[in-house]
N, CA, C and O atoms as a Tinker XYZ file with bonds, in Angstrom:
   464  protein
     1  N    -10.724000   -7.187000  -18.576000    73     2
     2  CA   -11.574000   -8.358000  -18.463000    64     1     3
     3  C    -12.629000   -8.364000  -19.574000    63     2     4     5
     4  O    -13.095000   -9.473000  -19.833000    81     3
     5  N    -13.103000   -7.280000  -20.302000    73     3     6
     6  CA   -14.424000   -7.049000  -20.946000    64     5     7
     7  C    -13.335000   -7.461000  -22.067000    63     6     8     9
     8  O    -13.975000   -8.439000  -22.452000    81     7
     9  N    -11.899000   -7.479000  -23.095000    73     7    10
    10  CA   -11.745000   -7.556000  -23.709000    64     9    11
    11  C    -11.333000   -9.114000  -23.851000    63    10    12    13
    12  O    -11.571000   -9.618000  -24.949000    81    11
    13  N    -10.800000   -9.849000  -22.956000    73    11    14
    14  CA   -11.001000  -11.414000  -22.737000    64    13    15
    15  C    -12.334000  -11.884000  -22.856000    63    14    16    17
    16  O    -12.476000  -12.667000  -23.795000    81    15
    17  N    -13.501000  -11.612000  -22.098000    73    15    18
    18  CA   -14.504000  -12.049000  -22.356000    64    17    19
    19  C    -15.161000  -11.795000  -23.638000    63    18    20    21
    20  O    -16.176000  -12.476000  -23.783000    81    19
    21  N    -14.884000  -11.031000  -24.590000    73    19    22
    22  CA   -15.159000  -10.720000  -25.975000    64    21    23
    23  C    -14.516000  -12.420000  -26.590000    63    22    24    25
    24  O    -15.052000  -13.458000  -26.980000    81    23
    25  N    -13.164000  -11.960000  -26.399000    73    23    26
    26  CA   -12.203000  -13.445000  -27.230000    64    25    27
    27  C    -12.644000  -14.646000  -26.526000    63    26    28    29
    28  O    -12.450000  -15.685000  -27.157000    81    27
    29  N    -13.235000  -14.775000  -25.279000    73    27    30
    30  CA   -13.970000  -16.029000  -25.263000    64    29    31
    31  C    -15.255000  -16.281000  -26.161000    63    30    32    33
    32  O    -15.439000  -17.339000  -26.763000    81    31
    33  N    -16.064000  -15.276000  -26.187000    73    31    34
    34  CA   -17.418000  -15.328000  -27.241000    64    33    35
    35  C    -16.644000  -15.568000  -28.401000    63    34    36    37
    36  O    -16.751000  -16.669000  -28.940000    81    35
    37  N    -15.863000  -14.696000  -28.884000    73    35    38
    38  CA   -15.800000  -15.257000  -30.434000    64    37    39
    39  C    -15.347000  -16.911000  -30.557000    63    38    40    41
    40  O    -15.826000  -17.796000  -31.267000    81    39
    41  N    -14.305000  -16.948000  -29.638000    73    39    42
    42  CA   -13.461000  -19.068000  -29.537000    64    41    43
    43  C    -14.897000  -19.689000  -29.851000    63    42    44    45
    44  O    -15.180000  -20.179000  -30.944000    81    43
    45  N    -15.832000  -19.608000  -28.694000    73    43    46
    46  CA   -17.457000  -20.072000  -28.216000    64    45    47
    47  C    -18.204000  -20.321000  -29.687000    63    46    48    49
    48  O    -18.788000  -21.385000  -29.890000    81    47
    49  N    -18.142000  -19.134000  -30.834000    73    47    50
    50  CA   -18.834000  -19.039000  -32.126000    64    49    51
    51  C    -18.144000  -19.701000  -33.286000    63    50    52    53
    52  O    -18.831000  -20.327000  -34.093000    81    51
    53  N    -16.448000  -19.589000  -33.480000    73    51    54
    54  CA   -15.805000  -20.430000  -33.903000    64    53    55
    55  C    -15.794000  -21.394000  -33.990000    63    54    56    57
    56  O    -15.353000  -21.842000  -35.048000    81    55
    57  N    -16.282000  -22.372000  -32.912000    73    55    58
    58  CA   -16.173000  -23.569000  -32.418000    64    57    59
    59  C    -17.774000  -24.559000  -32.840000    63    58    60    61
    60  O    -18.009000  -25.669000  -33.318000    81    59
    61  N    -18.755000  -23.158000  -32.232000    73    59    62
    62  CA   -19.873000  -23.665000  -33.096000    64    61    63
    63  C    -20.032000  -23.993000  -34.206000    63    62    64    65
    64  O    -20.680000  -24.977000  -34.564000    81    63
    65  N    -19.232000  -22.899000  -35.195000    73    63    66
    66  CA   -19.353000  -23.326000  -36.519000    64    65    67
    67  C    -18.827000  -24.353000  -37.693000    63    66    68    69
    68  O    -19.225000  -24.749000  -38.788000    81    67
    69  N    -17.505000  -24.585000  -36.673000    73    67    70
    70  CA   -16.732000  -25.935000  -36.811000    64    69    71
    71  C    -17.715000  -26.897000  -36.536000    63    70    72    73
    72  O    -18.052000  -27.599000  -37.489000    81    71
    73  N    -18.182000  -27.066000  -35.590000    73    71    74
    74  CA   -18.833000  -28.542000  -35.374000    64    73    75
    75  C    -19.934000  -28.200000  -36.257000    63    74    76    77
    76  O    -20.155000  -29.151000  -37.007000    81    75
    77  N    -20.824000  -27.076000  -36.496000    73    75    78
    78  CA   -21.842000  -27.390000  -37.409000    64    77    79
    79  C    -21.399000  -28.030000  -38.788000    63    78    80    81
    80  O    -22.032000  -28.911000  -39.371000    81    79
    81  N    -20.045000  -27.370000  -39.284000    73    79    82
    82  CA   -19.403000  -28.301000  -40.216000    64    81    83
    83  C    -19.294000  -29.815000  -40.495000    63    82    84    85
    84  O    -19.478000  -30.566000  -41.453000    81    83
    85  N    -18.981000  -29.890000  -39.448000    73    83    86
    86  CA   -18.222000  -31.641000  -38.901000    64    85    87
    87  C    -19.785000  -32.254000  -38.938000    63    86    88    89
    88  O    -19.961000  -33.413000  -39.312000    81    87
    89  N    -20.812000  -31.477000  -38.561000    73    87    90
    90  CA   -21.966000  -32.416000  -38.001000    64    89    91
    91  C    -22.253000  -32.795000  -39.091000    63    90    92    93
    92  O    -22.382000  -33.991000  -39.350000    81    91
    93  N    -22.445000  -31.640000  -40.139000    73    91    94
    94  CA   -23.215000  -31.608000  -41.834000    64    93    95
    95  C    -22.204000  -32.776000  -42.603000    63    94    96    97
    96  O    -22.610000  -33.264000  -43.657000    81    95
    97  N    -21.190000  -33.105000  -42.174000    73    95    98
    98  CA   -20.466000  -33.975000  -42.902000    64    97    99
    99  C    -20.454000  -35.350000  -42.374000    63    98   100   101
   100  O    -20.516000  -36.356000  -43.081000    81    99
   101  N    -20.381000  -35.336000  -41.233000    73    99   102
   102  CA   -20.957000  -36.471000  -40.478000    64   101   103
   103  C    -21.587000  -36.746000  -39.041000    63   102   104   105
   104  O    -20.947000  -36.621000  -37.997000    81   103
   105  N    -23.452000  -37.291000  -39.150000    73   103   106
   106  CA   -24.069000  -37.123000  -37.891000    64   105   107
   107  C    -23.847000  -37.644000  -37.280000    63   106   108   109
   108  O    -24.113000  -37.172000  -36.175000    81   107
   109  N    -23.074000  -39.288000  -37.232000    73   107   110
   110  CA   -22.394000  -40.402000  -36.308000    64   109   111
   111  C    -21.664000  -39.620000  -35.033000    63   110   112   113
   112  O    -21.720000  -39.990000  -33.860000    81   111
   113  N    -21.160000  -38.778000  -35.401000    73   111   114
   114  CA   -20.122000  -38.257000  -34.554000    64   113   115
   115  C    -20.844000  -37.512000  -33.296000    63   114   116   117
   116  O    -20.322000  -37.023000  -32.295000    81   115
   117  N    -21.785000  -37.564000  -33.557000    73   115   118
   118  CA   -22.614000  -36.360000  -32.577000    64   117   119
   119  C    -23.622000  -37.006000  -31.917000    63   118   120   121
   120  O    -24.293000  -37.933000  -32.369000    81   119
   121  N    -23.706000  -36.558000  -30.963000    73   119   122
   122  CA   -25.642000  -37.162000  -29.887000    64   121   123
   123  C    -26.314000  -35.783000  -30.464000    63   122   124   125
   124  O    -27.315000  -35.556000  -29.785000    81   123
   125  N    -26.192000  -35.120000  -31.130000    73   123   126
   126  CA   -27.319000  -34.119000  -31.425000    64   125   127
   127  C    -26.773000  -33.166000  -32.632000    63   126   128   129
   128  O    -25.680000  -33.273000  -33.186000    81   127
   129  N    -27.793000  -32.209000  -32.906000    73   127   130
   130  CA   -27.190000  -31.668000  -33.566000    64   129   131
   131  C    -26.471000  -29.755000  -32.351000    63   130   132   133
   132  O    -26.957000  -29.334000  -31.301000    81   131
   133  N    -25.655000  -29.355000  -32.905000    73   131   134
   134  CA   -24.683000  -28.389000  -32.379000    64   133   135
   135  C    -25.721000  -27.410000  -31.974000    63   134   136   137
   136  O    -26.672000  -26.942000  -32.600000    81   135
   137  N    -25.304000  -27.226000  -30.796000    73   135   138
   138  CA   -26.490000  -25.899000  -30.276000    64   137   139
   139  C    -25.473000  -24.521000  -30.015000    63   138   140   141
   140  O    -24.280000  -24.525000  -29.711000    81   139
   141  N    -26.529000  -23.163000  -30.280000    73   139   142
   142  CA   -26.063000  -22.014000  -30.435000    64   141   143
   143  C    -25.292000  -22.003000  -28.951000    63   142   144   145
   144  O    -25.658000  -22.766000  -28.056000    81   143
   145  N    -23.828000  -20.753000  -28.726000    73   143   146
   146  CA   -23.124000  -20.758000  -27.583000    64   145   147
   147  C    -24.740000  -19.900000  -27.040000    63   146   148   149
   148  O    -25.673000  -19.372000  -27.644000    81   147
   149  N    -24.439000  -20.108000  -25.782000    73   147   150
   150  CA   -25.737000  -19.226000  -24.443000    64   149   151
   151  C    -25.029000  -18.173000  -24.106000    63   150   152   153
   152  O    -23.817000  -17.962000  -24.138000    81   151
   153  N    -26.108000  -17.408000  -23.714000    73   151   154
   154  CA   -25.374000  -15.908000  -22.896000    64   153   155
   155  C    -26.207000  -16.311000  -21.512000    63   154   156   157
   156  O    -27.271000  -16.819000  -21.159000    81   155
   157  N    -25.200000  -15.835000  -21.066000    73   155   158
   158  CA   -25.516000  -15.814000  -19.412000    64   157   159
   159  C    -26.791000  -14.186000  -19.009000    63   158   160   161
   160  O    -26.793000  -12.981000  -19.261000    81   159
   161  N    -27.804000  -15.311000  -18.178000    73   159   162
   162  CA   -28.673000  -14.359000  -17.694000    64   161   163
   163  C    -28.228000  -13.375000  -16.730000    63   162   164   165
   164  O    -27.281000  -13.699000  -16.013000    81   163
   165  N    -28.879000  -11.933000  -16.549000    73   163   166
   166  CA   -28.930000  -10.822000  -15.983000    64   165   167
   167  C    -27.489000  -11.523000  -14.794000    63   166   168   169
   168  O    -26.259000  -11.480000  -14.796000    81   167
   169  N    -28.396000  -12.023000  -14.050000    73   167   170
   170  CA   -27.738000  -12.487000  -12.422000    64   169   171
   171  C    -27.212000  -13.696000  -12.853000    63   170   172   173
   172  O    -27.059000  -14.545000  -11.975000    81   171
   173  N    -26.946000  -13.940000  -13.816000    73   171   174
   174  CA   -25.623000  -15.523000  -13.638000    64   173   175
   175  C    -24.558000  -14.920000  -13.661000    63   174   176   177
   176  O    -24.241000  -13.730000  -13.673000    81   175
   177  N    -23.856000  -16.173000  -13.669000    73   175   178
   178  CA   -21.956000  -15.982000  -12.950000    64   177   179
   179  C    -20.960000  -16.520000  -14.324000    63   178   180   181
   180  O    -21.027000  -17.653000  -14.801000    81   179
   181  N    -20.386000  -15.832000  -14.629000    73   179   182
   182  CA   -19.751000  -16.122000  -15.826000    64   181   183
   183  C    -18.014000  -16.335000  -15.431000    63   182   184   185
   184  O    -17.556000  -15.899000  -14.375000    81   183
   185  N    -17.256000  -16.994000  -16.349000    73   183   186
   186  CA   -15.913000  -16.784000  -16.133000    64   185   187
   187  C    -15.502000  -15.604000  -16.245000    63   186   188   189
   188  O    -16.078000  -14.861000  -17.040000    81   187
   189  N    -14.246000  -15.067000  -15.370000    73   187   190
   190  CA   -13.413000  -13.913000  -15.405000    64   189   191
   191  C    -12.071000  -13.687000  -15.392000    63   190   192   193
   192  O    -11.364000  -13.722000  -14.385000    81   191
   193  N    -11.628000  -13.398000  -16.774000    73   191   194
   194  CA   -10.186000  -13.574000  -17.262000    64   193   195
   195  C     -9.672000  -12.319000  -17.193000    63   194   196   197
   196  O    -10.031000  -11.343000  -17.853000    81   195
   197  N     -8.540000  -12.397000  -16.102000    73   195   198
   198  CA    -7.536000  -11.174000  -16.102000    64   197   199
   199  C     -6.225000  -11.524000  -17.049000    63   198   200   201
   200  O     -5.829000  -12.675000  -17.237000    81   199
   201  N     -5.641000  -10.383000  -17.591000    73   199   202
   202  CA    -4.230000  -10.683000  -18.220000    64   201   203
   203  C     -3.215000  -10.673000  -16.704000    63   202   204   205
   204  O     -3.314000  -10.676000  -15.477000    81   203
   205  N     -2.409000  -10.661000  -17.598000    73   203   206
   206  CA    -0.690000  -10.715000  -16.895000    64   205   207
   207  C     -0.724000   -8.943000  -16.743000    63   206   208   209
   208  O      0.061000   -8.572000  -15.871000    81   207
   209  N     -1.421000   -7.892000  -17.370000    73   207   210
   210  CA    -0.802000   -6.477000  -17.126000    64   209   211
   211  C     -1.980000   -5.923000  -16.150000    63   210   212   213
   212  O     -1.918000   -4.843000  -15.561000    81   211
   213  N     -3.114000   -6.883000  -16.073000    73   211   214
   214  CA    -4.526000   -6.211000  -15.064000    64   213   215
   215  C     -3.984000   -6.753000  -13.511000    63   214   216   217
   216  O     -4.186000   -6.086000  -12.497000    81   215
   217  N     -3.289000   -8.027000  -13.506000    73   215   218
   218  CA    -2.951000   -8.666000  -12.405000    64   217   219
   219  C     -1.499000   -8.663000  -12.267000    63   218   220   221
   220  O     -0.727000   -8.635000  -13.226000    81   219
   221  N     -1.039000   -8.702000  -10.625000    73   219   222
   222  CA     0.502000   -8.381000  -10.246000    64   221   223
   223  C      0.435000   -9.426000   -9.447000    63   222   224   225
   224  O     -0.587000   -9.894000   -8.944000    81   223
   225  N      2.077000   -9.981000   -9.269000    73   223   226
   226  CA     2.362000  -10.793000   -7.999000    64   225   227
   227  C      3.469000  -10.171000   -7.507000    63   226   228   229
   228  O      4.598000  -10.265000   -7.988000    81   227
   229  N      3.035000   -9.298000   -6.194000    73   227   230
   230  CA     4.128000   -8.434000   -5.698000    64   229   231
   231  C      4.491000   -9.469000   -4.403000    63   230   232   233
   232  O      3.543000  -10.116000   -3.957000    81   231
   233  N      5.381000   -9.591000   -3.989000    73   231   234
   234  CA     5.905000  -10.461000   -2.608000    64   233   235
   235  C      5.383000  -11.712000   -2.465000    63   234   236   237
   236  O      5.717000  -12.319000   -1.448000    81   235
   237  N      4.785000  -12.145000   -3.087000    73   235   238
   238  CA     3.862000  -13.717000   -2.692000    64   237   239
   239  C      2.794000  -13.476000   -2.790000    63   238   240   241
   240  O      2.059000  -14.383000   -2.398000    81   239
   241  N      2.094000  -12.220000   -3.324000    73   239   242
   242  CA     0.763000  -12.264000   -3.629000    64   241   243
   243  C      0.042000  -11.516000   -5.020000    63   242   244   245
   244  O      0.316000  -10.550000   -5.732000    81   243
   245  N     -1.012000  -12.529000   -4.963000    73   243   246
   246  CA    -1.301000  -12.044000   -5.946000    64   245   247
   247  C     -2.314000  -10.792000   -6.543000    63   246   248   249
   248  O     -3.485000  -11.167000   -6.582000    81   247
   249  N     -2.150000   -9.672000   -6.918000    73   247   250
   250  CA    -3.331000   -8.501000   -6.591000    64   249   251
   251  C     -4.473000   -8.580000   -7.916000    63   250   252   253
   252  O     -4.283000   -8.988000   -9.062000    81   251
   253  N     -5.523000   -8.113000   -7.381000    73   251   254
   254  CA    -6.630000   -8.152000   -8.334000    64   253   255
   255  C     -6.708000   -6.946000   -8.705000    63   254   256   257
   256  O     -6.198000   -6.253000   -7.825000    81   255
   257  N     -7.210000   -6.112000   -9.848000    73   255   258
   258  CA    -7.327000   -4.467000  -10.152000    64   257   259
   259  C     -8.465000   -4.462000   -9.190000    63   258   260   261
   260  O     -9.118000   -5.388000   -8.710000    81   259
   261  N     -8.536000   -2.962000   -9.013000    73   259   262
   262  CA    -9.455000   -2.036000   -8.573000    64   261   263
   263  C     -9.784000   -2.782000   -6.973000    63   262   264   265
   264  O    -10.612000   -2.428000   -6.134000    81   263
   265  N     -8.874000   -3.846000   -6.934000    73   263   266
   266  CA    -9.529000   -4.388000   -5.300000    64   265   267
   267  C     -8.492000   -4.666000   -4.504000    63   266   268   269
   268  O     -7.344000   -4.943000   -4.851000    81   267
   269  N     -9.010000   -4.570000   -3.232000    73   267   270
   270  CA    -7.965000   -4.883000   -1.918000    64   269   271
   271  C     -7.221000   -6.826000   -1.753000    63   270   272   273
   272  O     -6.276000   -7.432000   -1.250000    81   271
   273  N     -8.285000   -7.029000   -2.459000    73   271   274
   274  CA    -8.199000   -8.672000   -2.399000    64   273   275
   275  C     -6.680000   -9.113000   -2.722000    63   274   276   277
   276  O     -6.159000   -8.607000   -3.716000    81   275
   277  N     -6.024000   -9.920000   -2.031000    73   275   278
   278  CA    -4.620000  -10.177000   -2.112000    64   277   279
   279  C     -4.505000  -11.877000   -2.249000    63   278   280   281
   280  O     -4.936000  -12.344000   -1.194000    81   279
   281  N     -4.169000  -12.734000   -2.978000    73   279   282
   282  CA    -3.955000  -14.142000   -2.824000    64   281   283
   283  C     -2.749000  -14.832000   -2.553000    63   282   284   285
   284  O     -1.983000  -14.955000   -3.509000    81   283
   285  N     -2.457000  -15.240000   -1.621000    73   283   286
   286  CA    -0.708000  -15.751000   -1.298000    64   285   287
   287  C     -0.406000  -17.127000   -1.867000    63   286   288   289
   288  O     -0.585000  -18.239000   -1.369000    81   287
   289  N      0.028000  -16.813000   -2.878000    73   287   290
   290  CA     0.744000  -17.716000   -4.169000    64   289   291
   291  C      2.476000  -18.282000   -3.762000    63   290   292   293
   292  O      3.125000  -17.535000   -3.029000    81   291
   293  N      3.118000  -19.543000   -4.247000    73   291   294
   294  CA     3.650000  -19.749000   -4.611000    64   293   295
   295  C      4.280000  -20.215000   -5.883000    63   294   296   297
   296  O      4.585000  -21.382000   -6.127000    81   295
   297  N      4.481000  -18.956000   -6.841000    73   295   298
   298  CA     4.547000  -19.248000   -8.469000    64   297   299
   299  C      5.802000  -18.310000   -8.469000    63   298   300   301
   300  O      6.004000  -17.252000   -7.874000    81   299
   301  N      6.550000  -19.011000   -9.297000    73   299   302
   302  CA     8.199000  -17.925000   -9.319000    64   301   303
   303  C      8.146000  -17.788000  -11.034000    63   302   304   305
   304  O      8.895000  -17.011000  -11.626000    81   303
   305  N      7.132000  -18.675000  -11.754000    73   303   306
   306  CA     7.290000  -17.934000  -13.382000    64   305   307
   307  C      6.370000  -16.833000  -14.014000    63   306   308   309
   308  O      5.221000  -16.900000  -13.578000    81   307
   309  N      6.478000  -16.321000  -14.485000    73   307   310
   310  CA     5.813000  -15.365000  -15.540000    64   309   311
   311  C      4.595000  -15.445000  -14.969000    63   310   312   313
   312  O      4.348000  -16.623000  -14.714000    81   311
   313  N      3.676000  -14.677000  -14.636000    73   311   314
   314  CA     2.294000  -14.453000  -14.993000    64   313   315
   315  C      1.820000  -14.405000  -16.301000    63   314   316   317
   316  O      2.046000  -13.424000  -17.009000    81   315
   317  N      1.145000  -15.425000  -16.715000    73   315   318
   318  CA     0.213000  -15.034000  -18.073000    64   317   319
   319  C     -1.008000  -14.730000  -17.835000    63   318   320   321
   320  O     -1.373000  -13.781000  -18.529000    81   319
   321  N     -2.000000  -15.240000  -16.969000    73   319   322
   322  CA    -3.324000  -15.118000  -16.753000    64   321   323
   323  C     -4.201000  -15.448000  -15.852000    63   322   324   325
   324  O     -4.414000  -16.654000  -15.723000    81   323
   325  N     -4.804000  -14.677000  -15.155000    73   323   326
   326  CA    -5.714000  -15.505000  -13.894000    64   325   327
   327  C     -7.244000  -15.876000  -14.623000    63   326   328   329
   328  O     -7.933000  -15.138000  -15.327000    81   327
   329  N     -7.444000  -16.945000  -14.294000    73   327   330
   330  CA    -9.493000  -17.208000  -14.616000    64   329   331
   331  C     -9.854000  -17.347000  -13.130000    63   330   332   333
   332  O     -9.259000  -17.706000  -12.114000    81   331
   333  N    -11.147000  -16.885000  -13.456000    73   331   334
   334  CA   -11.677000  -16.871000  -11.561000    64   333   335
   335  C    -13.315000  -17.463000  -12.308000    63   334   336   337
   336  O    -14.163000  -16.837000  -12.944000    81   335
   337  N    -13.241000  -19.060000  -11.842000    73   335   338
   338  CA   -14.277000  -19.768000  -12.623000    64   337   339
   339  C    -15.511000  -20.227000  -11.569000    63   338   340   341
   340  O    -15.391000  -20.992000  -10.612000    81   339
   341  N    -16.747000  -19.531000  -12.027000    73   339   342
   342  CA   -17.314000  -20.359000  -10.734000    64   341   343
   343  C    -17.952000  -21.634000  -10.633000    63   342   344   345
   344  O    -18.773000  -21.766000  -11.542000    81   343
   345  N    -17.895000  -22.498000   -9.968000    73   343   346
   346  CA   -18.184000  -24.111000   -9.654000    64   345   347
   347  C    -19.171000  -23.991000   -8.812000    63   346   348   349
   348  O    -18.852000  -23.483000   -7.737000    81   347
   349  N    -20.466000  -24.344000   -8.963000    73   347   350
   350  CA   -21.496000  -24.530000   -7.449000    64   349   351
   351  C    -21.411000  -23.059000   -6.730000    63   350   352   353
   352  O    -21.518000  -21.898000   -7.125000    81   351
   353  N    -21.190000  -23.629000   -5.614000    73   351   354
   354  CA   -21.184000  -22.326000   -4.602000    64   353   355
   355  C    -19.835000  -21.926000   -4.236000    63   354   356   357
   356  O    -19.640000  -21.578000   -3.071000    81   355
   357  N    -18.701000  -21.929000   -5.222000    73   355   358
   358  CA   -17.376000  -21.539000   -4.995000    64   357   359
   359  C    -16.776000  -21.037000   -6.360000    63   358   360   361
   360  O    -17.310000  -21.176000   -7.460000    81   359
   361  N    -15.649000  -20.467000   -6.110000    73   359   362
   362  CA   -15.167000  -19.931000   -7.051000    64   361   363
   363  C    -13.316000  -20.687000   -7.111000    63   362   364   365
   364  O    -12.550000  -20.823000   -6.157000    81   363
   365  N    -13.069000  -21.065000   -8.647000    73   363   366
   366  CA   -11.737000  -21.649000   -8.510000    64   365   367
   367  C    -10.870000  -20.859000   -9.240000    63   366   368   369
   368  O    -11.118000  -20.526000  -10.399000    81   367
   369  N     -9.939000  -20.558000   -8.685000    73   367   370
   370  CA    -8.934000  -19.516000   -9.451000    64   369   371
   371  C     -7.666000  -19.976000  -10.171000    63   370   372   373
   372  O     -6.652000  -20.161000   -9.499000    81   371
   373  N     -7.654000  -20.160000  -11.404000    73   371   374
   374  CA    -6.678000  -20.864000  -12.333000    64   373   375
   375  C     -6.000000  -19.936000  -12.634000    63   374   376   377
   376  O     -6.452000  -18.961000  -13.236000    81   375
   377  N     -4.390000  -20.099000  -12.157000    73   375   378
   378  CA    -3.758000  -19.211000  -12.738000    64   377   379
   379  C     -2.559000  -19.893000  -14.114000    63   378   380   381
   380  O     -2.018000  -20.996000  -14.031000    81   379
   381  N     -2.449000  -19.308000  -14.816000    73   379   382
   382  CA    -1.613000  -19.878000  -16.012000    64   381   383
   383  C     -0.707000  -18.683000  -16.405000    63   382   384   385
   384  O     -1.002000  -17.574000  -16.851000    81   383
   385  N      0.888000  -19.440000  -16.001000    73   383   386
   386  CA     2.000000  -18.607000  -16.087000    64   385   387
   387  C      3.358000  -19.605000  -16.446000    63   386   388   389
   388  O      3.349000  -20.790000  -16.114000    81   387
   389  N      4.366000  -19.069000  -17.067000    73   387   390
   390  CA     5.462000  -19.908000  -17.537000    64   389   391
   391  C      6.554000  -20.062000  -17.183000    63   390   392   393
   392  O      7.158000  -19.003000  -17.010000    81   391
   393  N      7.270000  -21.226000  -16.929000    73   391   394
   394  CA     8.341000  -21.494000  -16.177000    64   393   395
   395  C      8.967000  -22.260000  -16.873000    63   394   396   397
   396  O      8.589000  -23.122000  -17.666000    81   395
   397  N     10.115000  -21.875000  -16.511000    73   395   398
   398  CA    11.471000  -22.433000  -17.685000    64   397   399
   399  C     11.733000  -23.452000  -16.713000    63   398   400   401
   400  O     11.795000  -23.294000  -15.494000    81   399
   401  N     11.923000  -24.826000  -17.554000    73   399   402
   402  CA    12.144000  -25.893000  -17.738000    64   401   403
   403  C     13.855000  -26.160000  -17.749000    63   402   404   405
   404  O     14.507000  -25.691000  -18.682000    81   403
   405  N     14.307000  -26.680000  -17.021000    73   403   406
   406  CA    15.358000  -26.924000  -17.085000    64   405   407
   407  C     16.151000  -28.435000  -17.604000    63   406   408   409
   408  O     16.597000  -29.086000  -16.660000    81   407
   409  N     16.264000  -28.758000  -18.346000    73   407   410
   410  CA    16.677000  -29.697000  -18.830000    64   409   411
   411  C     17.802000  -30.878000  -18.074000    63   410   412   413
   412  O     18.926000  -30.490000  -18.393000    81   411
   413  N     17.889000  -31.790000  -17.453000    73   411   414
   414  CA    19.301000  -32.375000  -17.258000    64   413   415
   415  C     19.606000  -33.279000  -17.934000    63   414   416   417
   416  O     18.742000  -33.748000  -18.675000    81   415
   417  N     20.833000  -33.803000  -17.926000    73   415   418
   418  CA    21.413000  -34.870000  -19.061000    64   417   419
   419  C     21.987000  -35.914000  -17.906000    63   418   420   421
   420  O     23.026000  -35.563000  -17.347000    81   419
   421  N     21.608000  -36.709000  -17.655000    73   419   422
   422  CA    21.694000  -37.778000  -16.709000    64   421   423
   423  C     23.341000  -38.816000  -17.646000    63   422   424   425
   424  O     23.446000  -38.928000  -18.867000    81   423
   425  N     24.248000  -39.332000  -16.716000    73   423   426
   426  CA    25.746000  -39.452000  -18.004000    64   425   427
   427  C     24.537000  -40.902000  -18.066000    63   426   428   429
   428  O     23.510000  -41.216000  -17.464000    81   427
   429  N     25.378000  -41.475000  -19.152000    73   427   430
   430  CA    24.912000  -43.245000  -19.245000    64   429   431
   431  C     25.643000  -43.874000  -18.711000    63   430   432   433
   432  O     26.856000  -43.666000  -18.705000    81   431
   433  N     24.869000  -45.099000  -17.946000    73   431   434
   434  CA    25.842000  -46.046000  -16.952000    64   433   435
   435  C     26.038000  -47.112000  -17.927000    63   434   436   437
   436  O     26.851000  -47.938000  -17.513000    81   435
   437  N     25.680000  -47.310000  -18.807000    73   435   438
   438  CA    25.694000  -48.218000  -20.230000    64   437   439
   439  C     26.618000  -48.164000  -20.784000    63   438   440   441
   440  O     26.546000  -47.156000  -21.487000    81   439
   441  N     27.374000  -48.570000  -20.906000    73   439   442
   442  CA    28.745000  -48.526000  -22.050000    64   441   443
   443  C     28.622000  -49.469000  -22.814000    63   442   444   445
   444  O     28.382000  -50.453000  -22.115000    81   443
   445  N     28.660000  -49.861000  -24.333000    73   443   446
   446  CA    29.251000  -50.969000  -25.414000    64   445   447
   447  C     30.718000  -50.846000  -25.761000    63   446   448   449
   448  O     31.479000  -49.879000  -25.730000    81   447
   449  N     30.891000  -52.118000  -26.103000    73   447   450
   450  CA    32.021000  -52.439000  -27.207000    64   449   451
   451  C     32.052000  -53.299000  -28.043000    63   450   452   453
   452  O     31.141000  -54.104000  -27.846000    81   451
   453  N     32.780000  -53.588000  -29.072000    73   451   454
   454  CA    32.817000  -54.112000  -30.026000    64   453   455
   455  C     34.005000  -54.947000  -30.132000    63   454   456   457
   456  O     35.031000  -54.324000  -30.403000    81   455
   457  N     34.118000  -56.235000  -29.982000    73   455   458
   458  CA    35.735000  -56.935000  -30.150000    64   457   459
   459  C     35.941000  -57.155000  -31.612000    63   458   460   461
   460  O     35.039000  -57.592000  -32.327000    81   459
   461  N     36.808000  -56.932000  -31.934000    73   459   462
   462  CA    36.913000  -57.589000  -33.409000    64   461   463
   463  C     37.964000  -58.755000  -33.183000    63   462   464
   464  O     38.291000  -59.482000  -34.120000    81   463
């Protein structure tokens, strides 16, 4: 988690420095000028990004490291990543994982011809 939350700070500083770009080239675009990313105080609540190898989905659930906490999921693709984001007085847990797409080819009820 400490190494996700690193790669969110840097996206956070990246992003600043892009728009300070964009701003210096044009102020129309903006209600202000670009403010530095914030660090979260002592006791605030920050996002928390697990990978796919910190987090398991064994039988229908999903496990957190180092905790008993179990979540009963229905996801049959890949684990890529849990965020555990907090909103107000709750916490929302986004999970992002990949599932193959299956394609169908529906025939055509359309037929042409051509008379000569």
């Amino acid at each position: 988690a400490a190494q996700q939350t690193l790669r969110l700070l840097d996206r956070n500083w990246k992003a600043f420095f892009r728009a300070m770009k964009e701003w210096e080239k044009d102020k129309e675009k903006f209600n202000g000028r670009p403010r530095l990313p914030k660090y979260k105080k002592k006791n605030g609540r920050s996002i928390a990004v697990f990978t796919n190898q910190q987090c398991k989905i064994k039988d229908g659930y999903l496990t957190f490291p180092k905790t008993n906490l179990k979540l009963k999921i229905r996801i049959t693709g890949k684990l890529k990543e849990v965020r555990i984001i907090p909103k107000g007085s709750i916490y929302v847990v986004e999970i992002v994982y990949e599932k193959e797409v299956v394609e169908t080819k529906k025939p055509s009820k359309r037929i042409g011809g051509i008379d000569l």
